[in-house]
KEKOLLUM-301328 format. One record per residue (C-alpha): residue number from 1; residue in three letters; x, y, z. Coordinates in steps of 0.25 Angstrom, whole numbers, always signed. Example, Ala and Ser with C-alpha at 12.3 -4.5 7.8 and 13.67 -1.06 7.14 Angstrom:
// KEKOLLUM-301328
     n   res    east   north      up
     1   ALA     +49     -18     +31
     2   SER     +55      -4     +29
// end
This chain:
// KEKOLLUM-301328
     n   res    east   north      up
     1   UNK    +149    -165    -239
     2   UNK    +151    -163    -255
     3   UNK    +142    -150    -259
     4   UNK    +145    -157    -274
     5   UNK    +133    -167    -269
     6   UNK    +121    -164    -275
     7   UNK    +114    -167    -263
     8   UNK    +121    -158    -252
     9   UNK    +118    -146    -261
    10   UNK    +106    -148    -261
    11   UNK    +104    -150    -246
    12   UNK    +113    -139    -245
    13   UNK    +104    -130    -254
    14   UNK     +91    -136    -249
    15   UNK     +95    -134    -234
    16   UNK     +86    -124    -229
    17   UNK     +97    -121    -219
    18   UNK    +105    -109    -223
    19   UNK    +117    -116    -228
    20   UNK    +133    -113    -233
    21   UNK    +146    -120    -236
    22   UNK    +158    -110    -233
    23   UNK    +173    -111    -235
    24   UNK    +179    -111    -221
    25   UNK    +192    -106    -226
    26   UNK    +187     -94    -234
    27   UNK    +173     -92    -226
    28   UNK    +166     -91    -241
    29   UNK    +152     -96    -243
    30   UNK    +155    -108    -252
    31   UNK    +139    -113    -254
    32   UNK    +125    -107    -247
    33   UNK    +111    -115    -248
    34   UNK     +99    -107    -252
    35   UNK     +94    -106    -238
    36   UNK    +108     -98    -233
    37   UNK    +103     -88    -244
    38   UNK     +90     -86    -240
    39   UNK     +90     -84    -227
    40   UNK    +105     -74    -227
    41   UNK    +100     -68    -237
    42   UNK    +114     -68    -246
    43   UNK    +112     -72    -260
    44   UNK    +121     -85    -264
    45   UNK    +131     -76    -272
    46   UNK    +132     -68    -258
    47   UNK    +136     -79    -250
    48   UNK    +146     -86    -259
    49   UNK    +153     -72    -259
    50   UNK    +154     -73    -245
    51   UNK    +161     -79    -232
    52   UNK    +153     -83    -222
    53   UNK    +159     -71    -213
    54   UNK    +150     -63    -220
    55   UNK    +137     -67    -213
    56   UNK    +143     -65    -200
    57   UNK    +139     -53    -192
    58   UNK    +152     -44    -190
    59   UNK    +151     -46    -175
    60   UNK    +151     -60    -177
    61   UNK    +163     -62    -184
    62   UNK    +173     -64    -173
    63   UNK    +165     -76    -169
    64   UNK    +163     -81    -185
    65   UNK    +179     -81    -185
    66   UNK    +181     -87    -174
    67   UNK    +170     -98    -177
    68   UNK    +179    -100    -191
    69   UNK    +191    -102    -183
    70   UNK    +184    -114    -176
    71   UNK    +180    -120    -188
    72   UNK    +196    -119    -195
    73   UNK    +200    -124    -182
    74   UNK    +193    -135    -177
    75   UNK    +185    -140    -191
    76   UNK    +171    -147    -184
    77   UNK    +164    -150    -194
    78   UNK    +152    -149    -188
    79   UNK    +149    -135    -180
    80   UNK    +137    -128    -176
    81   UNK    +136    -115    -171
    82   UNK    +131    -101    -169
    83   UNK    +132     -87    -177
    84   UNK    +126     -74    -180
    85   UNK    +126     -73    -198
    86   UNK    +123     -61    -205
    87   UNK    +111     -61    -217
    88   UNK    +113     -52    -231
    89   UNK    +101     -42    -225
    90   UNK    +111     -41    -211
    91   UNK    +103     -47    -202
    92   UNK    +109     -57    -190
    93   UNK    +104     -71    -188
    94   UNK    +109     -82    -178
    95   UNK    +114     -95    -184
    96   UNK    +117    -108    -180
    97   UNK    +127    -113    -189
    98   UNK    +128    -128    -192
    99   UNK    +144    -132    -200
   100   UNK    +149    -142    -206
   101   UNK    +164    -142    -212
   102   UNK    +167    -148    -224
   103   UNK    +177    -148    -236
   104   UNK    +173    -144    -250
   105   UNK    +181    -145    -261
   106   UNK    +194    -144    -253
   107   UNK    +191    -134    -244
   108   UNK    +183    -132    -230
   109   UNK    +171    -130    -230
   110   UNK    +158    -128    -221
   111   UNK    +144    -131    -222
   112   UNK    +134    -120    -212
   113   UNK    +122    -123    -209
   114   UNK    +116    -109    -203
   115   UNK    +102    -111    -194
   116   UNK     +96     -98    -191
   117   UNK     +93     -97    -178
   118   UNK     +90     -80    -175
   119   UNK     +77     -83    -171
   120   UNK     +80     -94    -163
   121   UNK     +90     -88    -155
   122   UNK     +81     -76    -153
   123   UNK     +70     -85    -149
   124   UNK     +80     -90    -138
   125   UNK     +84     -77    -135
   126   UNK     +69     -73    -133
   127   UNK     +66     -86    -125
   128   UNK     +78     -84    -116
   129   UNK     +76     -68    -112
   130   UNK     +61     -74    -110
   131   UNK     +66     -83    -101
   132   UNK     +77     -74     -93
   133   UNK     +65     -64     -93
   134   UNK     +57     -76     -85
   135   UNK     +67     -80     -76
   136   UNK     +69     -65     -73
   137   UNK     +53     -62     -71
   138   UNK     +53     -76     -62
   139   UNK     +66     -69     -53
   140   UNK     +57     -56     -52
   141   UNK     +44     -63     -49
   142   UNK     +53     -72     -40
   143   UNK     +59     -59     -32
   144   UNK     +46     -51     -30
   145   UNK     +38     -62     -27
   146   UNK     +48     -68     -17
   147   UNK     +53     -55     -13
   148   UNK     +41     -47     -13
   149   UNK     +33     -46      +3
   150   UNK     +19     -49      -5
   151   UNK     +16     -65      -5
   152   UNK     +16     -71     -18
   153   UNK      +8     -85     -20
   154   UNK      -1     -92     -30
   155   UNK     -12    -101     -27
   156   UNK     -22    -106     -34
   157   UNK     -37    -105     -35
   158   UNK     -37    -115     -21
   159   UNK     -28    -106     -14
   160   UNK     -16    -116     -15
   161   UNK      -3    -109     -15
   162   UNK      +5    -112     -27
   163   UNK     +17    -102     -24
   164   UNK     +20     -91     -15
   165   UNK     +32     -82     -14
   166   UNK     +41     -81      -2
   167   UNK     +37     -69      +2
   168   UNK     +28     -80      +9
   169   UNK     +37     -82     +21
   170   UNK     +38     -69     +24
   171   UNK     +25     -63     +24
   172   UNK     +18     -74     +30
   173   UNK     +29     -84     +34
   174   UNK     +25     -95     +27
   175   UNK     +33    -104     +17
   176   UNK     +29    -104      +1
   177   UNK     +34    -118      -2
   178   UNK     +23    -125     +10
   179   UNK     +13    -114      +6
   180   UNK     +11    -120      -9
   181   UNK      +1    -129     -10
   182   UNK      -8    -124      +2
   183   UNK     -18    -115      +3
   184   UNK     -19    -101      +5
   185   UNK     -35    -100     +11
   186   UNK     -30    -108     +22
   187   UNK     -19     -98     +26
   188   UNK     -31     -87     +25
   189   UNK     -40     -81     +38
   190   UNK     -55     -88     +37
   191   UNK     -61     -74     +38
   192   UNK     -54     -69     +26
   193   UNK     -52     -85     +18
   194   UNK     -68     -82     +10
   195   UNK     -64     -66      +5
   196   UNK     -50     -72      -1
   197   UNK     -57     -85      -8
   198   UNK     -67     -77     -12
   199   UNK     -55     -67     -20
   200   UNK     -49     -79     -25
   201   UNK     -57     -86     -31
   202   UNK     -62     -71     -37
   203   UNK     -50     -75     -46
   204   UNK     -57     -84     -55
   205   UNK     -62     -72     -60
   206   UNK     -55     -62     -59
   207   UNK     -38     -60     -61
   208   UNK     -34     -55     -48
   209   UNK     -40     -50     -33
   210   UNK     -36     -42     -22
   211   UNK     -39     -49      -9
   212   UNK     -39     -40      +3
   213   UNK     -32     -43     +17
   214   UNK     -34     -58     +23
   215   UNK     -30     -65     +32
   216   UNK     -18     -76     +31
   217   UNK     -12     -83     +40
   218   UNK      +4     -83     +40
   219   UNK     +14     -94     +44
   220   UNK     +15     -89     +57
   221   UNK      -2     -93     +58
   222   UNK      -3     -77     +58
   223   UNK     -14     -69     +50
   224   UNK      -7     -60     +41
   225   UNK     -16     -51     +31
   226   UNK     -14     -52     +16
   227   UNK     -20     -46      +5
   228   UNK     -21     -52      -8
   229   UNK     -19     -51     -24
   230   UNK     -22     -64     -32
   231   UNK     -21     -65     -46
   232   UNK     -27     -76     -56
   233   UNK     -16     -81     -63
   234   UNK     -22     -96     -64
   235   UNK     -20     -94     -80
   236   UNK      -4     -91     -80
   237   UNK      +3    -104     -83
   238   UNK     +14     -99     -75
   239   UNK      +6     -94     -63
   240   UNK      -7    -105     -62
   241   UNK     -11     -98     -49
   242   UNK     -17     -86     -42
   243   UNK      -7     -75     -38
   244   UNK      -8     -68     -24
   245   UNK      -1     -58     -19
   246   UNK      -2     -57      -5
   247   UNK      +4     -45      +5
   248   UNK      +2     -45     +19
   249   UNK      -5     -33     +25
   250   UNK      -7     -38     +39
   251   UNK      +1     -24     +44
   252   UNK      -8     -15     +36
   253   UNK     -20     -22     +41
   254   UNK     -15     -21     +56
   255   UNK     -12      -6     +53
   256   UNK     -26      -5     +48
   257   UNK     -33     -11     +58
   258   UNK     -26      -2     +68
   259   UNK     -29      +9     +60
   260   UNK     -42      +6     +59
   261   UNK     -43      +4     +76
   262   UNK     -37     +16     +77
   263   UNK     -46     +25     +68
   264   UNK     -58     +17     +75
   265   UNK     -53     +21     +90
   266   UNK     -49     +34     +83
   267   UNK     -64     +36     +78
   268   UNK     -71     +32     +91
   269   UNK     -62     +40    +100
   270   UNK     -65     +55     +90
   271   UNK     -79     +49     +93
   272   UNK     -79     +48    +107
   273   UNK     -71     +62    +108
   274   UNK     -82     +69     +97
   275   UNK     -72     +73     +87
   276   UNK     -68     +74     +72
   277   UNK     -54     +75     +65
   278   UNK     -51     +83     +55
   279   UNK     -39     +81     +47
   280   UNK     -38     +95     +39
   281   UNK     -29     +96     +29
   282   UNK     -26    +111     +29
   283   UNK     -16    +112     +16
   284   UNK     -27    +104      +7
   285   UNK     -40    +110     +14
   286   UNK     -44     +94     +17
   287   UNK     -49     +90     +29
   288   UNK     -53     +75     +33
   289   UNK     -62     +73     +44
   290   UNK     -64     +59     +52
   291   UNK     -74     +52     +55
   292   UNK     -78     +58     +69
   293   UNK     -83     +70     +61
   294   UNK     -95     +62     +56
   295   UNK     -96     +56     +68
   296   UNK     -96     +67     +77
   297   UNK    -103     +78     +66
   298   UNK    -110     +71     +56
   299   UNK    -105     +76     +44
   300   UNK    -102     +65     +33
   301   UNK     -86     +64     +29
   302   UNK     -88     +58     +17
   303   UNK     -92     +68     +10
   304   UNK     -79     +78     +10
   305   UNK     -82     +91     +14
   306   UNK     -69    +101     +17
   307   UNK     -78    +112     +23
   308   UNK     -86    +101     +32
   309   UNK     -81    +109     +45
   310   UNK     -80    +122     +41
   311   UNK     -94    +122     +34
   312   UNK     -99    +115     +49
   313   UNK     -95    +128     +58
   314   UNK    -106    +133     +65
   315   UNK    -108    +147     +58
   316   UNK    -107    +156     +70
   317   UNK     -93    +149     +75
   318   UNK     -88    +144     +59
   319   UNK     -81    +160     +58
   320   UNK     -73    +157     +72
   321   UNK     -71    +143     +69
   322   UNK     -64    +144     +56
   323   UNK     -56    +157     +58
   324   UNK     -50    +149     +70
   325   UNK     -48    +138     +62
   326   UNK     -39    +148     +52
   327   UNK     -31    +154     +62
   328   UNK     -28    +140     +68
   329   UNK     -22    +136     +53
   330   UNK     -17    +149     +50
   331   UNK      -9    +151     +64
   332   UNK      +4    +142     +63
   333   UNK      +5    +143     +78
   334   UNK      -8    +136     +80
   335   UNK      -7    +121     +82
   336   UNK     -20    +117     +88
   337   UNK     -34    +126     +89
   338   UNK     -47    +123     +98
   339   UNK     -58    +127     +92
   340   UNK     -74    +126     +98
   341   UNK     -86    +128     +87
   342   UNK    -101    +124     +84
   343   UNK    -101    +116     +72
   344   UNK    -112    +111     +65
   345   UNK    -113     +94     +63
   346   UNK    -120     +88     +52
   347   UNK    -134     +88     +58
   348   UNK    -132    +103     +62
   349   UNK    -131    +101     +75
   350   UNK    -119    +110     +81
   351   UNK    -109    +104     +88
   352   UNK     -99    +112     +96
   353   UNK     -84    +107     +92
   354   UNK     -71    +109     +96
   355   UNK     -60    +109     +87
   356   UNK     -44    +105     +90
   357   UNK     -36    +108     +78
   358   UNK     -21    +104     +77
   359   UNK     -14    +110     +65
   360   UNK      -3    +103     +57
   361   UNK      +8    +114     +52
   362   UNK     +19    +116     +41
   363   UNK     +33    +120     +44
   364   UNK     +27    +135     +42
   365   UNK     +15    +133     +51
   366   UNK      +6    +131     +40
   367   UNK      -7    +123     +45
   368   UNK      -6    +109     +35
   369   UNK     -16    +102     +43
   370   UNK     -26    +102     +57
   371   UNK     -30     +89     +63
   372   UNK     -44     +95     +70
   373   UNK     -52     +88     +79
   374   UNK     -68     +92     +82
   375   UNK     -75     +88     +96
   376   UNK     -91     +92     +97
   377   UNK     -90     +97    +111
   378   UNK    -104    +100    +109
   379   UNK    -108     +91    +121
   380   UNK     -95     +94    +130
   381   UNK     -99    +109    +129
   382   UNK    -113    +106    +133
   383   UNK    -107     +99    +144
   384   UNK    -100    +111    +149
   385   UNK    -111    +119    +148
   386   UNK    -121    +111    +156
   387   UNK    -110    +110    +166
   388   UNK    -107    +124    +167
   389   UNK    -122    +127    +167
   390   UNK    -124    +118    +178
   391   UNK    -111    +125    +185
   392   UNK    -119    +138    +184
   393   UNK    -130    +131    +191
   394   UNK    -124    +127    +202
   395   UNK    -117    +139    +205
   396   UNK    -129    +146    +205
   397   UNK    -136    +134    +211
   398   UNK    -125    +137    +222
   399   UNK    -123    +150    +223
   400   UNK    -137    +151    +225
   401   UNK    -140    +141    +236
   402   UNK    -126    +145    +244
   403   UNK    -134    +158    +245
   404   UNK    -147    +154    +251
   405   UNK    -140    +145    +260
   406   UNK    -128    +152    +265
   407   UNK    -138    +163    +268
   408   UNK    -147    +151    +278
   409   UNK    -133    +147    +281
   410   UNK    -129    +161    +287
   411   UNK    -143    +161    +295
   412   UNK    -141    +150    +302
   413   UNK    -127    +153    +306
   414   UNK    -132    +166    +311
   415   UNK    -141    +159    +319
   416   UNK    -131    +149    +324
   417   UNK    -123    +161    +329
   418   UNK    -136    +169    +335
   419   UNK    -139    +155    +344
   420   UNK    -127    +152    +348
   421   UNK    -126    +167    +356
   422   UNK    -139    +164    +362
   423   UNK    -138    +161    +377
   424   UNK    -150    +150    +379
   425   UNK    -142    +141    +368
   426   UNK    -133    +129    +374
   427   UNK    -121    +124    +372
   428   UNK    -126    +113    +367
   429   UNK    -134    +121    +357
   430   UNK    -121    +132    +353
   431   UNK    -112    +120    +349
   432   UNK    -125    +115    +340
   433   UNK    -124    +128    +334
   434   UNK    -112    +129    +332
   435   UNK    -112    +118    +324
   436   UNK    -123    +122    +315
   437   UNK    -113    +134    +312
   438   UNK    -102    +125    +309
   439   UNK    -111    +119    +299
   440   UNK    -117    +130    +294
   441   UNK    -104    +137    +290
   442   UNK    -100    +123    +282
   443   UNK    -111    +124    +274
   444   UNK    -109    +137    +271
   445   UNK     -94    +134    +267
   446   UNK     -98    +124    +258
   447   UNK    -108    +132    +250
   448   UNK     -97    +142    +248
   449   UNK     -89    +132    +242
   450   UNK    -101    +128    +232
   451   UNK    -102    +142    +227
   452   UNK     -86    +141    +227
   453   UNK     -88    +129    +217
   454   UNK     -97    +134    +208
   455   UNK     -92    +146    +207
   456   UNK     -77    +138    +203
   457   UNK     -87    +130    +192
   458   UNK     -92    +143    +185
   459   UNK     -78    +150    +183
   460   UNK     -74    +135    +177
// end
């Protein structure tokens, strides 16, 4: 290349490449085109009074003098390569540099072309840290999706499974890869299949829905409980689906059910026994009744009322009632207390109740909380009474009627006794009458022991 051409000056000016001609022994700027000036920032007078060591960084150097050992040793002509360069205002840019070695009036020379390419490289910095961040969001969504107990899947607004995670197997022993492509209403129970469509297709409106337990049959032909939370990502080009997240709850809903079965027989056996519950928090003055209390005295629990026993005492046993009550809390050697007063129910009738407290205590014997139990023995007290009344009659009954006949009895015996001594009486006759005295002193026996008995029943 001779610079003396008209013509390569003028490409060399006119290049809007930033270009120079150095000498490669003395590293001196020998010639820079318009282009170079503008974009470093040197004037012309700047450059020429320089060496092209001078727009290097200092860190850079090193590499810059190693790079000049190259190009005295091995002479390519054409190189391409490249470097961090140094503007007049300080700041770094990356360049690609494009060389070409040449003599010029006797001596080496070299042409550079310098392309900057900062922005380019921090565009492919950006572009790659973008894509390491997607490969590590992919690995993350990968290992709790796979890893996670939940059931991962999308499907689309058919029900047709486009993905499900492997948590698949495991939870319902079925195989993702011959699970895509079929449909997830068919593995669905026919009483619950009409509830979950219904959600579904919700999802046209909507952006996501929680379904409640159903039914789904596992790989095992098994009906296992799920519940549900789809999202509508039908608009996400990387998604073009519905997401679910599904979790089995089938434990929890056994638990529940024999909860629920427990409580039930719980409720109807309180019922059949006449008694209420009372959960008293002593610590926090709270108490918590159960159902048997409406039940059994009418009062409505939905309406808390803390005072709701207390306030219900019949007047003339409430004084009695409740100081027993404080003694029982107060006396740390009191573990369970029996106690029998009226109370009035809702309609005002009274009721006769007994109470059983046991009492919950702190390592000090402070009372924390009593579990108290309240039976109407309204009916079983009348019951007693009647009995005893009737007791009373009968006694009476008995005592009376011994009387009057024992006295007959003792008539007749003494009659016996006087025949029997009389001299125009036979045989025949005497052994007659001694029978009848046989059996008159049995009967006379047996009404002693009536008297015996009732008297046994009124001392009970």
């Amino acid at each position: 290349m001779d610079f003396r051409n008209t013509l390569y000056k003028d490409i060399f000016q006119l290049s809007p490449q930033p270009m120079w001609i150095y000498d490669v022994s003395t590293l001196s700027f020998l010639e820079v085109n318009e282009a170079a000036i503008l974009h470093y920032g040197y004037s012309r007078e700047d450059f020429l009074s320089m060496t092209i060591k001078e727009i290097r960084p200092k860190d850079t150097i090193h590499q810059f003098e190693q790079a000049m050992e190259d190009v005295h040793r091995h002479k390519e002509c054409f190189t391409s390569k490249r470097y961090k360069h140094l503007k007049k205002n300080g700041e770094i840019i990356s360049v690609e540099i494009k060389s070409n070695l040449f003599e010029l009036n006797g001596s080496l020379a070299e042409l550079i072309i310098a392309t900057d390419i900062t922005i380019q490289l921090q565009h492919e910095q950006t572009a790659k840290k973008l894509e390491e961040a997607l490969l590590l969001s992919e690995k993350r969504f990968k290992a709790l999706v796979q890893a996670g107990s939940d059931l991962t899947s999308i499907i689309d607004m058919d029900g047709k499974y486009q993905f499900l995670s492997e948590s698949c197997i495991s939870l319902l022993h079925l195989y993702p890869e011959k699970m895509v492509g079929k449909t997830a209403y068919d593995y669905i129970h026919p009483e619950d299949l009409e509830r979950v469509t219904s959600q579904l297709n919700s999802l046209y409106e909507v952006e996501r829905v929680h379904i409640q337990p159903f039914r789904f049959l596992n790989g095992h032909n098994e009906w296992r409980w799920l519940t549900t939370t789809a999202r509508n990502m039908l608009e996400d080009p990387a998604i073009l689906g519905i997401v679910t997240n599904s979790t089995d709850v089938t434990d929890l809903i056994n638990k529940n059910e024999e909860l629920k079965l427990s409580n039930d027989r719980y409720r109807l056996m309180l019922k059949a026994a006449d008694e209420a519950i009372c959960d008293w928090d002593i610590e926090n003055d709270v108490a918590n009744w159960s159902v048997g209390f409406n039940e059994i005295f009418g009062y409505d629990l939905n309406v808390y009322n803390n005072t709701l026993w207390s306030d219900n005492i019949f007047p003339d046993d409430k004084e009695q009632a409740l100081k027993e009550l404080n003694d029982a809390v107060k006396n740390p050697n009191t573990e369970v207390l029996h106690s029998e007063y009226r109370f009035l129910k809702a309609n005002r009738e009274v009721a006769l109740i007994h109470y059983r407290g046991i009492f919950l205590r702190d390592q000090n014997g402070n009372a924390t909380r009593a579990i108290g139990s309240y039976r109407d023995i309204t009916a079983y007290k009348e019951n007693i009474s009647q009995v005893q009344r009737q007791a009373l009659q009968l006694q009476e009954i008995a005592w009376t009627q011994s009387h009057k006949i024992r006295d007959s009895l003792a008539k007749i015996i003494g009659l016996v006794d006087l025949l029997k001594n009389e001299d125009f009486v036979t045989d025949a006759q005497k052994e007659i009458l001694t029978y009848l005295n046989k059996s008159t002193t049995d009967l006379d026996k047996g009404i002693r022991e009536i008297v015996n008995i009732t008297h046994t029943l009124d001392k009970s």
